[in-house]
C-alpha positions as CSV (number, residue, x, y, z in Angstrom):
1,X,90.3,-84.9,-22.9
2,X,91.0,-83.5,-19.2
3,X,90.1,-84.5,-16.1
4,X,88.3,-82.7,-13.2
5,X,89.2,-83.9,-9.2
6,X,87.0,-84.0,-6.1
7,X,89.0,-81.8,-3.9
8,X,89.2,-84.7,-1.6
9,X,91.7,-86.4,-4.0
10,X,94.9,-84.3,-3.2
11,X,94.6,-85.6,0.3
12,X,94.4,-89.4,-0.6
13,X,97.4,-88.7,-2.9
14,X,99.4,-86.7,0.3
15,X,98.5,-89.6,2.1
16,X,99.7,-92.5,0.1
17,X,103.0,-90.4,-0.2
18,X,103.8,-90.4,2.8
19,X,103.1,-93.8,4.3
20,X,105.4,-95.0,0.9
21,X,107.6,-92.5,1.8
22,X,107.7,-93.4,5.5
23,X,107.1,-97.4,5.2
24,X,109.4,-97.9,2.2
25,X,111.4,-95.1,0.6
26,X,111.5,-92.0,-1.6
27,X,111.9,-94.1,-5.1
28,X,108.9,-96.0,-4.3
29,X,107.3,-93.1,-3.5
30,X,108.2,-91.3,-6.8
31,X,107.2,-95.0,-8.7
32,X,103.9,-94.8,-7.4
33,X,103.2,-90.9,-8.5
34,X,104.4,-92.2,-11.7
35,X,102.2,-94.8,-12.2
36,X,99.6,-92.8,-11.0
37,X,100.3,-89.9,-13.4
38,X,100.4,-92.2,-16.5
39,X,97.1,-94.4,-15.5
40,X,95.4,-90.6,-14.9
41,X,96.7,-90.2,-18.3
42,X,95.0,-93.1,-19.7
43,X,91.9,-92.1,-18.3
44,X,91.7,-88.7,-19.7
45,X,92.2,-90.4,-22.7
46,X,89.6,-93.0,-23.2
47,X,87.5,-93.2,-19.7
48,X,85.7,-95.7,-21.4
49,X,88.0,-98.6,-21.5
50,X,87.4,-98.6,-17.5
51,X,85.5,-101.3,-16.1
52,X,82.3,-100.6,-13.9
53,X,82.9,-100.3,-10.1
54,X,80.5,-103.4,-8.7
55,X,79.1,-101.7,-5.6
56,X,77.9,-98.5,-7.4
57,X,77.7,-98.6,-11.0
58,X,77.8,-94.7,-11.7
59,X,81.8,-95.2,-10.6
60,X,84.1,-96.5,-12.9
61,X,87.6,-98.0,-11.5
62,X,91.0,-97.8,-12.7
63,X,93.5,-100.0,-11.4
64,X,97.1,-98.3,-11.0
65,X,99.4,-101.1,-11.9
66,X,102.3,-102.4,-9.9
67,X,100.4,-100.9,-6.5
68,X,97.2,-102.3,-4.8
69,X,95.7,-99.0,-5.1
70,X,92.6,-98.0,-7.4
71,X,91.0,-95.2,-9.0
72,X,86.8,-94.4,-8.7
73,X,85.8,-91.4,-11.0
74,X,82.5,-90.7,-12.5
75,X,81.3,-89.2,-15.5
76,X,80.4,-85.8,-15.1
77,X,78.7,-85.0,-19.0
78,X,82.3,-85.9,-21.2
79,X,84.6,-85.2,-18.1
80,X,85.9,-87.8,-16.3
81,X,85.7,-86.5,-12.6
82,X,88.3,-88.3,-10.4
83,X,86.3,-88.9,-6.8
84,X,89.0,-90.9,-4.9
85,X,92.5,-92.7,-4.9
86,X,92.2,-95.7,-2.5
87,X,93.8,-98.6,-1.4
88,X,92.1,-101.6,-2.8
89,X,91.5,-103.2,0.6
90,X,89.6,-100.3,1.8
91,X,86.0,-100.1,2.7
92,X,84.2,-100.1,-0.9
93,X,82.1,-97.2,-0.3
94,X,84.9,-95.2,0.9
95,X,84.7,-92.1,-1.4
96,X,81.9,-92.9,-2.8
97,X,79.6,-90.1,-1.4
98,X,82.3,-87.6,-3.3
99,X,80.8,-85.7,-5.5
């Protein structure tokens, strides 16, 4: 299955980059697009297996593990539609108006 990304998306991803980039180093920078890469991988897979998102349950979530950040993407038809990349301890609704 593929996936389909709000345009807002490559900007969270620049974003986190850079402050692991900046705050910690490149490798941890490159860790986290890996994880990231493979948990986008799982989605396209079987969206499914990812639990509801409590404040609005049209958004699913997908933890990236090893990093406190989290995916929201709804289901647009069959297509999983990635609407944001966020750091868990940001606002929940943040992203939420994506569509």
């Amino acid at each position: 299955m593929k996936l389909e990304f709000h345009p807002g998306v490559q900007r969270d991803v620049n974003e986190i980059l850079a402050y692991y980039n900046n705050e910690g180093s490149a490798a941890l920078a490159d860790r986290f697009f890996t994880a990231l890469q493979h948990r986008l991988a799982q989605i396209a897979e079987n969206p499914g297996r990812c639990s509801p998102y409590p404040p609005h349950p049209k958004f699913h979530r997908a933890f990236i593990p090893r990093f406190p950040h989290v995916i929201l993407f709804r289901m647009k038809g069959d297509l999983p539609r990635i609407t944001v990349i966020k750091h868990q301890r940001q606002h929940p609704r943040r992203g939420l108006s994506r569509w």
